[in-house]
C-alpha positions as CSV (number, residue, x, y, z in Angstrom):
1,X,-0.5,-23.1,32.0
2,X,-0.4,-19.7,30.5
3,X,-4.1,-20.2,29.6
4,X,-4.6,-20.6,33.6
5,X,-2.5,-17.6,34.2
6,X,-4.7,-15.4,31.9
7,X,-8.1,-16.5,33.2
8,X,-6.6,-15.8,36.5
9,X,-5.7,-12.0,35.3
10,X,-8.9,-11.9,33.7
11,X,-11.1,-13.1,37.2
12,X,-9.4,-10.2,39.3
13,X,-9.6,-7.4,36.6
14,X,-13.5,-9.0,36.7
15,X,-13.6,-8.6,40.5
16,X,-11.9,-5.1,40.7
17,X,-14.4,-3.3,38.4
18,X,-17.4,-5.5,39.9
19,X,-19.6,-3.9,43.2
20,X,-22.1,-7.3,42.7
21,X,-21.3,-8.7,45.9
22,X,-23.2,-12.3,44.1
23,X,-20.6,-11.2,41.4
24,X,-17.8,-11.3,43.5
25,X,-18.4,-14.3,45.3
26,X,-19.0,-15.9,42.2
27,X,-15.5,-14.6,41.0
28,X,-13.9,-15.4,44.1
29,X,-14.8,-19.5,44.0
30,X,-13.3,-19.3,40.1
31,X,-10.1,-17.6,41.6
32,X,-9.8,-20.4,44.6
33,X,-10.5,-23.2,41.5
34,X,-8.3,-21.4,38.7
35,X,-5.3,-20.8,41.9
36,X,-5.2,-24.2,43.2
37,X,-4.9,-26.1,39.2
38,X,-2.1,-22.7,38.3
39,X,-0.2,-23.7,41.6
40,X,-0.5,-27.7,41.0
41,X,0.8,-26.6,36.9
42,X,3.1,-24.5,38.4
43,X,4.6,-27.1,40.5
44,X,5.0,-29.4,37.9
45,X,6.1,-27.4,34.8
46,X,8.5,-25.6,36.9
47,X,8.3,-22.7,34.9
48,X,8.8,-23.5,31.1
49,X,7.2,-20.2,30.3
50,X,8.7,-17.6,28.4
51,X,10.4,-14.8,30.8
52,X,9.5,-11.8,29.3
53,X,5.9,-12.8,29.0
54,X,5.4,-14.9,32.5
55,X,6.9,-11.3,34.2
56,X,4.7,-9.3,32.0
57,X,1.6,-10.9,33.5
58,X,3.1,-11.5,36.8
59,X,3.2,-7.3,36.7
60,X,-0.4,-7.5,35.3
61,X,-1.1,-9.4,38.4
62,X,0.3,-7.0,41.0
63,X,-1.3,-4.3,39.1
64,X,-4.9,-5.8,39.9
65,X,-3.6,-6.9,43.0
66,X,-3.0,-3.2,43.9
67,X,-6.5,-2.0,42.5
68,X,-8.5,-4.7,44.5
69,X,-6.4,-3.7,47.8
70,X,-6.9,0.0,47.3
71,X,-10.3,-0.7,46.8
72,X,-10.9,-2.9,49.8
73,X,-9.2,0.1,51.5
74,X,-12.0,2.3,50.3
75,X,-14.5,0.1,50.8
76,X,-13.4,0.0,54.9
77,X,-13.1,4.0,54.7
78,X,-16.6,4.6,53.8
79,X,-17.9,1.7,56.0
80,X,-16.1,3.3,59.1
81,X,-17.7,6.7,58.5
82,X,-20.7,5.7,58.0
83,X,-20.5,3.5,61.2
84,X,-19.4,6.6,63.1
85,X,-22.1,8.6,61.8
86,X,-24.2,6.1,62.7
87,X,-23.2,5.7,66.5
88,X,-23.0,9.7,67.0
89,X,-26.7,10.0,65.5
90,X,-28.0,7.6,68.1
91,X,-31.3,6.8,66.5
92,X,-34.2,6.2,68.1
C-alpha cells in the first residue's frame, strides 16, 4: 500500500517537472493504473497505515497537486495570449 502511495507521489512530481507532452501521457496512464489498485488497497486495508506518515504524504500529495494546477494555470495563460496575438495579427 504505501509502496503504491509513493510511486503515486513519485508519477506527479515526474509529471510536474516534465514539458514531454509523450512524457506526460505516459505518466498520466501510470497515475490512472497506480490510482485505481491505491483506491481498490485503500478500500480494503481501510487505512492500517501509520498516521503521521500516511498525512505526511497525503501533504506531499497536495503539494504536487498544487504545482501541477498552478502549472496548468500557466500553461492556459500563455496559450490565451498567444491566441490573442494571434487573432489581432490577422495573418495573411
Amino acid at each position: 500500500m504505501e509502496n503504491k502511495l509513493d510511486s503515486f507521489l513519485n508519477l506527479l512530481k515526474k509529471a510536474s517537472e516534465s514539458r514531454d507532452i509523450d512524457e506526460l501521457s505516459s505518466i498520466e496512464d501510470e497515475l490512472q493504473k497506480v490510482s485505481i489498485t491505491l483506491k481498490n488497497e485503500l478500500d480494503k486495508e481501510k487505512l492500517e497505515l501509520n498516521n503521521e506518515d500516511f498525512l505526511a504524504k497525503l501533504k506531499s500529495l497536495e503539494d504536487a497537486i498544487k504545482i501541477l494546477d498552478k502549472n496548468n494555470n500557466l500553461n492556459k495563460e500563455t496559450f490565451t495570449e498567444f491566441k490573442n496575438f494571434i487573432d489581432n495579427r490577422k495573418f495573411k
